[in-house]
C-alpha positions in Angstrom: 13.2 -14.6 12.4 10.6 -13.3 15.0 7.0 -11.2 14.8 7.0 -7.5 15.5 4.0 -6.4 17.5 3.2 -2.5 17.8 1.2 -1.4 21.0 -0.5 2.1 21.2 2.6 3.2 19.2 3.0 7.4 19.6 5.6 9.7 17.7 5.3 13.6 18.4 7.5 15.6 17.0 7.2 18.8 18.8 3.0 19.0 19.3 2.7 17.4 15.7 1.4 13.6 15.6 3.4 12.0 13.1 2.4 8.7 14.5 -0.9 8.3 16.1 -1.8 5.4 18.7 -1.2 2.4 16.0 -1.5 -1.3 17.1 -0.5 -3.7 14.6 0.6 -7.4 14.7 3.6 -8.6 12.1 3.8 -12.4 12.2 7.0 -14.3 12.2 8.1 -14.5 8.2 5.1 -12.4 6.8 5.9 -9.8 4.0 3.6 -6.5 5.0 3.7 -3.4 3.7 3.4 0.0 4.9 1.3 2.3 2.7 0.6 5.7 2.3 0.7 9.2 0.6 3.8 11.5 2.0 3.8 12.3 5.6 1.4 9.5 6.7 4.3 8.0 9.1 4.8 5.3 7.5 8.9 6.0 8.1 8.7 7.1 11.0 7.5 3.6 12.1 10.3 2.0 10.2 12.5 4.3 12.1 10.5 3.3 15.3 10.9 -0.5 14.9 15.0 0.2 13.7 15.7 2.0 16.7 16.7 5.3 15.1 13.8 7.4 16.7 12.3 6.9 20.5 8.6 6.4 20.8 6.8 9.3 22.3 4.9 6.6 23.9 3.5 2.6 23.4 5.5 -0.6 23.2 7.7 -2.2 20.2 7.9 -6.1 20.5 10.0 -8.3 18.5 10.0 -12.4 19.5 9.1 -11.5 22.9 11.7 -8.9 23.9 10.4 -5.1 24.9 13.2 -3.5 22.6 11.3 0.7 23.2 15.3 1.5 25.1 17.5 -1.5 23.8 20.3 -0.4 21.4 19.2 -0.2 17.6 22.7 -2.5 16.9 21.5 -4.8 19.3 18.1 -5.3 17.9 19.3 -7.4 15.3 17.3 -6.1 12.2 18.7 -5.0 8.7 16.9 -1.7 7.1 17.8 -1.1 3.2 17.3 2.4 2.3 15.7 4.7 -0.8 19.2 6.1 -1.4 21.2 3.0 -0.7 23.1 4.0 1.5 26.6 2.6 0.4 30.2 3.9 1.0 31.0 5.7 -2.0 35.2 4.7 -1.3 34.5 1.3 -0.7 34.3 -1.7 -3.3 31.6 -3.8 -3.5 33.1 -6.4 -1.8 33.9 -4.5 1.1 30.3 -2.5 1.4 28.7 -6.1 2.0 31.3 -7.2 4.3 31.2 -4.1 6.3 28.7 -5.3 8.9 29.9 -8.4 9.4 33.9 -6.8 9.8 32.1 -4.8 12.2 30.6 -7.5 14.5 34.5 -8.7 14.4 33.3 -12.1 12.4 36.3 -14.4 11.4 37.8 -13.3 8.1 36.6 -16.9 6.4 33.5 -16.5 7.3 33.0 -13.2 6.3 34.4 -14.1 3.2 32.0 -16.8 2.5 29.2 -14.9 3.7 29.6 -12.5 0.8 29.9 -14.9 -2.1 27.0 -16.5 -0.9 24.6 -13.5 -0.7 26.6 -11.9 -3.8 25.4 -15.2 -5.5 22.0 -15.2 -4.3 21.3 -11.7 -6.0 23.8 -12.0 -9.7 26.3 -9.9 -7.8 29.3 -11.7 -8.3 31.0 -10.0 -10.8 30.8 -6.4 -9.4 32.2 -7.4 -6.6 35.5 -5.4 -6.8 34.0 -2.3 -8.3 32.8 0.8 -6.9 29.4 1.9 -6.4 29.6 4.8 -8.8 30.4 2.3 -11.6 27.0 0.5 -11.0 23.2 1.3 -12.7 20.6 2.2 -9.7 19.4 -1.7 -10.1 22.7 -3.1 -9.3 23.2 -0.4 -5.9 20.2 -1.8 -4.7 21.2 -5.1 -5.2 24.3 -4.7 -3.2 22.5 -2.8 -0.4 20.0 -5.9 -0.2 23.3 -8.5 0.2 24.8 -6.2 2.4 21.7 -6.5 4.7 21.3 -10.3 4.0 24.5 -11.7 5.5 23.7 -10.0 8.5 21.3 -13.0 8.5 18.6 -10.5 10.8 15.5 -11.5 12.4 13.6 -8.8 10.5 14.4 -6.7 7.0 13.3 -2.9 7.4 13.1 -1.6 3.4 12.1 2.2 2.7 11.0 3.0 -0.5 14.0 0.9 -1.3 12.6 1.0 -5.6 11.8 5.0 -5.9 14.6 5.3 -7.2 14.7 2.9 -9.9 13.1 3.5 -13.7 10.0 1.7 -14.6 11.8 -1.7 -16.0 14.0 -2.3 -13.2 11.4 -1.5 -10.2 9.5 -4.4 -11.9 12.3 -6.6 -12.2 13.5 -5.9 -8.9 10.1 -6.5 -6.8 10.1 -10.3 -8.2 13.4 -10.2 -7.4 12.5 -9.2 -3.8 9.7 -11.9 -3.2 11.3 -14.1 -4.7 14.3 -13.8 -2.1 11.6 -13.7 0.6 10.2 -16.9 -0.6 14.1 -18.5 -0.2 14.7 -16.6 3.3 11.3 -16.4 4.7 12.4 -13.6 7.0 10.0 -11.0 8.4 9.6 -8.0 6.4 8.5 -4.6 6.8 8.2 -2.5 3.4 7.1 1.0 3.1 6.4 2.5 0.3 3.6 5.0 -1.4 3.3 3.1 -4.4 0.3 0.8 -4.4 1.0 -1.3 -7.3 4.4 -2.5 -5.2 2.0 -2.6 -2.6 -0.8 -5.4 -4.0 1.7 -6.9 -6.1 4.8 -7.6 -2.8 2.5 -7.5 0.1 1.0 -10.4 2.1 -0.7 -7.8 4.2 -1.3 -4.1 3.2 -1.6 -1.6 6.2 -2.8 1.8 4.8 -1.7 5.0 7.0 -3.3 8.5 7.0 -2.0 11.2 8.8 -0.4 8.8 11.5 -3.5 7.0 12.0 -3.6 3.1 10.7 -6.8 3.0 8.3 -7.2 -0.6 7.5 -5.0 -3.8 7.3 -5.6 -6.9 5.3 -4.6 -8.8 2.6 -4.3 -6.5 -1.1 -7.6 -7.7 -3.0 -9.9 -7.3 0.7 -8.4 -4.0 0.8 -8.9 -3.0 -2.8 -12.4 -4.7 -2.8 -14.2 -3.5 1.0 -12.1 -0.7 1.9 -12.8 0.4 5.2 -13.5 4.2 4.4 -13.4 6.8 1.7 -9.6 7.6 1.7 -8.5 4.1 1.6 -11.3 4.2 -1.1 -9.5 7.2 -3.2 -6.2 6.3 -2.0 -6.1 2.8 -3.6 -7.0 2.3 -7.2 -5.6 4.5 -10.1 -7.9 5.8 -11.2 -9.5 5.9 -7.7 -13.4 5.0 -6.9 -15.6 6.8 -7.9 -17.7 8.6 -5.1 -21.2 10.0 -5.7 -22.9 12.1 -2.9 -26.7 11.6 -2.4 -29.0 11.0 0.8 -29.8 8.0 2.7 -33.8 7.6 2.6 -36.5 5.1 3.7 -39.1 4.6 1.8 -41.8 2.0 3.2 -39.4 -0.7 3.7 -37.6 -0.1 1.1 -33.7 1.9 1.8 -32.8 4.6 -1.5 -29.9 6.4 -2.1 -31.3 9.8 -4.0 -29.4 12.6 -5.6 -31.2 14.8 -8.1 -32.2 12.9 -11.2 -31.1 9.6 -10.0 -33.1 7.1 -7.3 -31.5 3.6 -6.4 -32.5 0.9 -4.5 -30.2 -0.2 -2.3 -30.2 -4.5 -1.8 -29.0 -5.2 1.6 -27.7 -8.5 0.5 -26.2 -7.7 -2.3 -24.4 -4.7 -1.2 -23.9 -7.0 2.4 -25.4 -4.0 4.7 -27.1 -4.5 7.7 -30.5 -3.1 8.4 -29.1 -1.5 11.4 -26.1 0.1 9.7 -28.7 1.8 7.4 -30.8 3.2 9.8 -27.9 4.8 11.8 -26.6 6.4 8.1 -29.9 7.9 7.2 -29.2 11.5 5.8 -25.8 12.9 3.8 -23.9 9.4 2.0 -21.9 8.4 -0.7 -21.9 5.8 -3.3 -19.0 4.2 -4.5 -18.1 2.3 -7.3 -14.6 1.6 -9.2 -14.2 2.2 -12.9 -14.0 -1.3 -13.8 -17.1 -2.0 -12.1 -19.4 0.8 -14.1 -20.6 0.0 -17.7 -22.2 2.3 -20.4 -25.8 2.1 -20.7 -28.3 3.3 -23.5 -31.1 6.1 -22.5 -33.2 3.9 -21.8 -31.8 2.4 -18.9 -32.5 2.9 -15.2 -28.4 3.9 -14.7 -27.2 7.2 -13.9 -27.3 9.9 -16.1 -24.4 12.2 -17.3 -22.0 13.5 -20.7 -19.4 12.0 -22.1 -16.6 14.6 -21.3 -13.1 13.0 -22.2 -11.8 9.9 -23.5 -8.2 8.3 -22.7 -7.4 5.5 -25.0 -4.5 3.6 -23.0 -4.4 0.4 -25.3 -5.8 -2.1 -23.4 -8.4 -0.1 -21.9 -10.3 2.9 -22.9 -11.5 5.6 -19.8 -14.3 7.6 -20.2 -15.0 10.1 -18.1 -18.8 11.3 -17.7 -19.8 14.3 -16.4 -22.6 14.0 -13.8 -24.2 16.9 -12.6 -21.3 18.3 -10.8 -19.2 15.0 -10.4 -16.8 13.5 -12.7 -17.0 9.7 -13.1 -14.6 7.7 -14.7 -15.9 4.4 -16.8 -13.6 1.4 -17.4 -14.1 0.0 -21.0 -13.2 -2.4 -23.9 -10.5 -0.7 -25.7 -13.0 -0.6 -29.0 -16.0 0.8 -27.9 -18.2 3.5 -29.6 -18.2 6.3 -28.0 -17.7 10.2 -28.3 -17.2 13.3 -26.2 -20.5 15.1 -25.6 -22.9 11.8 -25.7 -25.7 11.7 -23.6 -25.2 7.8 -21.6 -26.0 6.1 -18.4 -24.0 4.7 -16.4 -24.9 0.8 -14.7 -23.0 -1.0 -12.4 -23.9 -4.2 -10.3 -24.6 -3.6 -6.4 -22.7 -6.1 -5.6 -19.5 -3.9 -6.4 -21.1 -0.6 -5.0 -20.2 0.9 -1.7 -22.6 3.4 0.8 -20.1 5.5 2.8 -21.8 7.2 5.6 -21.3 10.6 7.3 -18.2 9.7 8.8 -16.8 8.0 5.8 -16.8 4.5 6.7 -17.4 1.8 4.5 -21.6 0.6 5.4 -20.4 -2.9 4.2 -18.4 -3.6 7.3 -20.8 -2.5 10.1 
């Protein structure tokens, strides 16, 4: 096992930034993922760390070895693959063998390499068949042994569940922590799904056009995300963002947008007084579904219409129009409600967010 660390880490592919000056610190045996829409670089880093693309520039550590220009089959990592990546000719038996045959390994311990890590994942008895006569879940599982009795310092898995159905991607992430619990071997995970994300990940790092936006464990993430798109990009459905202005009034701070005047509570909200003054002008206010409620009239909330309701069984969403914003409403399952009422909408400031000019989250000035 040994920690990864990534210095200033630059990949250009032709004048295009696909990864742009990330820094990031793995520690031996944590589980971190890697997410982020399409074409964030997440991969690419993967690919980085493997050895199967050269940095344009910056270091790649692992243990305490500089590995930028040493051979990716001497780097002693494993990388499982979306697609699997199995010899379609080859049995079972021989697919997880192959990297072990290949490092010349004597035949009996080859041999009880692959019982042990067909074991370890219910393999057993597919161990003379041929890929093609296995379901999606069971390729996977056969390109996870095949990577295990390597017995690597680091596991390398991308999107390595896209291709399953629902069911099977759930059953196969506890599968996957689970085995990390018995191996406790570093891993790297990328993928753009951020439910494998909060549910796998010890750490979350959260990319955007080849620029690392925040990393931290899932709920810190989730609940003070560093800026808008980590804001949007986690959450389904996302935040929801209200523009407004940034005002003083006597020595009191406001966020105002026509028909709506809120106080903002520094402690509550945890915003320092000099974060506030250097945001004064053009902000947003942000606040997750779950965290908004439906008022009466008479409140002090913010005002909109009732536009569209999705009943989802344990949760009904109601989405308010206000003013030119859409705001979606997280609610009991039951409540009264109908398209075209007139509501408010509360929330506690404890769960908003102020998002300044340059998108960043006010909380963590």
């Amino acid at each position: 096992m040994a920690e990864v660390i990534l210095k200033r880490l630059v990949k250009t592919f032709g004048s295009v930034p696909a990864v742009d000056d990330v820094s990031l610190q793995i520690p031996d045996g944590e589980f971190l993922v890697l997410l982020g829409p399409s074409g964030c670089g997440k991969s690419t880093i993967l690919r980085l760390i493997a050895g199967l693309e050269d940095a344009t520039s910056g270091e790649i550590v692992i243990g305490d070895e500089l590995v930028n220009f040493i051979d990716p089959t001497r780097r002693n990592l494993a990388m499982v693959f979306q697609n699997y990546a199995l010899y379609p000719h080859m049995s079972v038996r021989k697919n997880v063998a192959f990297p072990l045959e290949t490092a010349k390994m004597p035949r009996h311990k080859i041999t009880e390499a692959v019982s042990k890590a067909a074991a370890m994942l219910e393999i057993d008895e597919f161990l003379d068949r041929l890929p093609e006569q296995l379901s999606g879940g069971q390729r996977q599982r056969v390109a996870l042994a095949r990577a295990i009795v390597r017995e690597p310092k680091i596991f390398l898995m991308d999107e390595p569940l896209s291709n399953l159905d629902a069911k099977l991607r759930l059953q196969t992430r506890i599968e996957l922590m689970s085995l990390h619990e018995r191996l406790g071997i570093t891993t790297i995970y990328v993928t753009h799904d951020q439910i494998e994300a909060m549910t796998m990940g010890q750490r979350i790092a959260v990319l955007h056009e080849g620029r690392l936006q925040q990393v931290g464990p899932p709920t810190e993430v989730y609940d003070v995300p560093a800026n808008k798109f980590v804001a949007t990009f986690m959450g389904a459905p996302p935040m929801n963002l209200m523009d407004g202005e940034l005002q003083q009034s006597d020595a009191n701070w406001m966020f105002i947008r026509e028909g709506y005047r809120l106080q903002v509570d520094q402690e509550q909200m945890r915003i320092a007084q000099s974060a506030l003054a250097n945001a004064v002008g053009e902000v947003s206010l942000g606040v997750r579904p779950e965290d908004m409620r439906l008022g009466d009239l008479g409140s002090n909330g913010l005002p909109g219409i009732v536009r569209f309701l999705e009943p989802i069984g344990s949760d009904l969403y109601v989405t308010v129009s206000v003013e030119s914003h859409s705001v979606q409403v997280r609610m009991p399952p039951k409540t009264k409600v109908s398209i075209g009422d007139k509501v408010k909408i509360e929330f506690d400031l404890g769960k908003a967010h102020l998002f300044d000019s340059s998108q960043n989250n006010l909380r963590l000035s």
